[in-house]
C-alpha positions as CSV (number, residue, x, y, z in Angstrom):
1,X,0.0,0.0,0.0
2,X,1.0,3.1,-1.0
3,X,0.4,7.3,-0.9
4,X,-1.4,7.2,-4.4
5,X,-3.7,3.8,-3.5
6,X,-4.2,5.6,0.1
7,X,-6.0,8.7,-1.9
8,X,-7.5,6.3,-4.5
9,X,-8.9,4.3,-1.3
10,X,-10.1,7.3,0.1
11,X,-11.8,8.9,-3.2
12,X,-14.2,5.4,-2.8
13,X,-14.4,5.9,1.2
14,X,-15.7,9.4,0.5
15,X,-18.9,8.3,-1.6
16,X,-21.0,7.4,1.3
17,X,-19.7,10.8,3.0
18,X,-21.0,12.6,0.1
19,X,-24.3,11.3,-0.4
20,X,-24.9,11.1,3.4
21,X,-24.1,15.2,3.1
22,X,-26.1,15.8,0.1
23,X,-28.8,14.5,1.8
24,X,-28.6,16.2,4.6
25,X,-31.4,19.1,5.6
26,X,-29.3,21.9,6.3
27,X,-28.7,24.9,3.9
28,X,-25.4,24.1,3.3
29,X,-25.8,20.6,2.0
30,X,-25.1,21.3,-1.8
31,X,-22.1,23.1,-1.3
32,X,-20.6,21.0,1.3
33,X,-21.4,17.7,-0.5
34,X,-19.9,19.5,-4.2
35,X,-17.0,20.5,-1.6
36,X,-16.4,16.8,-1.0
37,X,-16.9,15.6,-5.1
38,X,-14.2,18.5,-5.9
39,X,-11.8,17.0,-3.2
40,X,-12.4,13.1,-4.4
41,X,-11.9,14.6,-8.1
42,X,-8.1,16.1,-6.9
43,X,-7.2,13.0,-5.3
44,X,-7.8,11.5,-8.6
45,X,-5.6,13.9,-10.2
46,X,-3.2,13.3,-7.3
47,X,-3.1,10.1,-7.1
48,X,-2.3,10.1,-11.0
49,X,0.5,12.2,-10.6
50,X,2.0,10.7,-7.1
51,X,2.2,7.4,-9.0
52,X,4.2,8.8,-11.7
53,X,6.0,11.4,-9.9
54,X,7.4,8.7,-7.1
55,X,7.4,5.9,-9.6
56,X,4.6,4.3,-7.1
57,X,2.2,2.6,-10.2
58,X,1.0,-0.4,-8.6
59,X,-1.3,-2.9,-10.4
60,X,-3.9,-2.5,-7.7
61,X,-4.3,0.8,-8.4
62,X,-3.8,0.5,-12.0
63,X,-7.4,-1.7,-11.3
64,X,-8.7,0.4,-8.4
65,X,-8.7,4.1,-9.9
66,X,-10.9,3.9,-12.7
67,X,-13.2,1.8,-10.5
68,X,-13.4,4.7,-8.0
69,X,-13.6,7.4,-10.8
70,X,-16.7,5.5,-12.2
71,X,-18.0,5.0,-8.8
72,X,-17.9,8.7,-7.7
73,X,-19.2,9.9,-11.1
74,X,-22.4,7.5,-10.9
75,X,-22.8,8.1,-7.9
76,X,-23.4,11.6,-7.9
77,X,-24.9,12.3,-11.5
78,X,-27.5,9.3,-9.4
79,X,-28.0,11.5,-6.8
80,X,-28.5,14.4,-9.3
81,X,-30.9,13.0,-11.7
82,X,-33.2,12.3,-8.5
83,X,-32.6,16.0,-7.2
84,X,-33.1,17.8,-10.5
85,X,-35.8,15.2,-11.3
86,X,-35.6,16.9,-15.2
87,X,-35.1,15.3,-18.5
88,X,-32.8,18.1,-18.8
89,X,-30.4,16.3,-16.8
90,X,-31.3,13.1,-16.8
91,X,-29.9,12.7,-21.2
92,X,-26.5,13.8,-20.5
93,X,-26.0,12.2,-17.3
94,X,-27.5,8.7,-18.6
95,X,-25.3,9.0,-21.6
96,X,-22.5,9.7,-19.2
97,X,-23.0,6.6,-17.5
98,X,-24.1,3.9,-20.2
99,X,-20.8,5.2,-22.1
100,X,-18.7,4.4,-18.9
101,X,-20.1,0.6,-18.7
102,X,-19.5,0.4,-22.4
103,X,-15.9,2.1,-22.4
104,X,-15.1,-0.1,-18.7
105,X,-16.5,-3.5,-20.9
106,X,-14.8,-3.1,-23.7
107,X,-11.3,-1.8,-21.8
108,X,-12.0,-5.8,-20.2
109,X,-12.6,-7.2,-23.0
110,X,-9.6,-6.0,-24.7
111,X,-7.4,-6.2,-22.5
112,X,-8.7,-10.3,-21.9
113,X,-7.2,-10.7,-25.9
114,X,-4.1,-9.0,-25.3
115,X,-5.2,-5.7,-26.9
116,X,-5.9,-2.9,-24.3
117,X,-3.1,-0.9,-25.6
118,X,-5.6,0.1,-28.3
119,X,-8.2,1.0,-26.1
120,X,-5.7,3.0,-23.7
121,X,-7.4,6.8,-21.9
122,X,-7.1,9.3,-24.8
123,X,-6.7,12.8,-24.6
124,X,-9.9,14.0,-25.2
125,X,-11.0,11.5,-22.7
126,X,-8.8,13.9,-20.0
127,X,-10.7,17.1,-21.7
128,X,-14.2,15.1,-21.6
129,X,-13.3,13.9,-17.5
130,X,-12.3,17.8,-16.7
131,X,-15.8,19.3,-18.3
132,X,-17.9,16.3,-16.2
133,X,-16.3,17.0,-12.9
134,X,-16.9,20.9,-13.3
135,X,-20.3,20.1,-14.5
136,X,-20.8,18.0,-11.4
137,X,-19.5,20.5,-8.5
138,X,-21.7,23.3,-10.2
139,X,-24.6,20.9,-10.1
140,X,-24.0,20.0,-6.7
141,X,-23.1,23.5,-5.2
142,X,-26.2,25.1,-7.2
143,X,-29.5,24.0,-6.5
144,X,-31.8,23.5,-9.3
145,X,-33.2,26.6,-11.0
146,X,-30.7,29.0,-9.8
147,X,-28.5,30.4,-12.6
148,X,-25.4,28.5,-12.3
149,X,-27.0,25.7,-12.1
150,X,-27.7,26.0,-15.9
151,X,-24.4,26.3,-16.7
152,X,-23.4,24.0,-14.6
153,X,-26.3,21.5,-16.9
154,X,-24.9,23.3,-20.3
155,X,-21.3,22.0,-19.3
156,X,-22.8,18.7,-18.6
157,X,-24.1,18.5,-22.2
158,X,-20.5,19.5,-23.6
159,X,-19.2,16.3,-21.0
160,X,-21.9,14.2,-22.8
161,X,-20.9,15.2,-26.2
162,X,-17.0,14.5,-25.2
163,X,-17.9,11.4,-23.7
164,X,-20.0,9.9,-27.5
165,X,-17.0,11.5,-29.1
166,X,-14.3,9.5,-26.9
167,X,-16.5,6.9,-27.2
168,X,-16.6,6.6,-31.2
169,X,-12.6,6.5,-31.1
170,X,-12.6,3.9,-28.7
171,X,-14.6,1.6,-30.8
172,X,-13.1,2.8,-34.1
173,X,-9.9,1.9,-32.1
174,X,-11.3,-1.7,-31.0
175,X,-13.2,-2.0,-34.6
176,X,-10.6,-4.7,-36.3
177,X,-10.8,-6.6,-32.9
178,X,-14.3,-6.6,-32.4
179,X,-15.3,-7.1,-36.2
180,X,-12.3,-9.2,-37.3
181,X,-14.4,-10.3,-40.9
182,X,-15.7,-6.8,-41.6
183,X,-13.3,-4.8,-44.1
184,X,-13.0,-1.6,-42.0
């Protein structure tokens, strides 16, 4: 066990926190529960970086960060759909989250016949994961109807369009593999 698996431990620990806050009947609930998602987000960038930076890159973590990224993301675009209770929300944020078990299946199933490589985090997948988290802390610290909150919705809907965007070059990336007859 090391520093960046401690953080990546403690992104998944702070889930129940989160919800547990959001839900919470005091005025300050949204803001202190989008305080929380901000914090797990930066452990996921410092994690990242602590694991390259001290040369700490474990296969558990390798396994247990995109678990906890997925997890925190569901978790609180779940919450958020229930809160907003809005078509609105609910397209981007369900296109968030089917594209994250098709992406996480596929990353499985490639990696099972030797090709994750192929199907390795792309860079518009880092631009695509920076516009989600921002859309989720304004969703969270906003309540619904309030300016900022419709920004933080429009930002969402760029993070949804990123997302079916990295998602096409992840397929066109696994398309030989998964279609090994088709002439592509």
């Amino acid at each position: 066990m090391n520093l960046p698996n401690i953080l990546t431990l403690s992104r998944i620990l702070m889930i129940p926190v989160f919800v547990v806050v959001f839900y919470l009947p005091v005025p300050w609930s949204f803001m202190g529960s989008a305080i929380i998602f901000a914090l797990a987000g930066l452990t996921d960038w410092l994690d990242g970086y602590l694991a390259r930076k001290l040369d700490q890159s474990t296969p558990f973590g390798a396994f247990l960060d995109p678990v906890a990224d997925k997890l925190m993301v569901a978790v609180a675009l779940a919450v958020l759909i229930e809160e907003y209770s809005t078509v609105l929300l609910t397209i981007p944020a369900t296109v968030i989250i089917g594209r994250e078990i098709v992406i996480s299946a596929l990353r499985e199933w490639m990696a099972e016949i030797g090709s994750r490589a192929s199907v390795a985090v792309s860079y518009i997948g880092k631009i695509k994961t920076t516009a989600q988290m921002a859309a989720i802390v304004g969703l969270l610290a906003f309540p619904p109807g309030q300016f900022w909150a419709y920004v933080a919705i429009g930002l969402l809907y760029l993070a949804a369009a990123l997302t079916l965007w990295s998602m096409f070059l992840y397929l066109k990336a696994a398309w030989a593999d998964l279609f090994p007859d088709s002439k592509a």
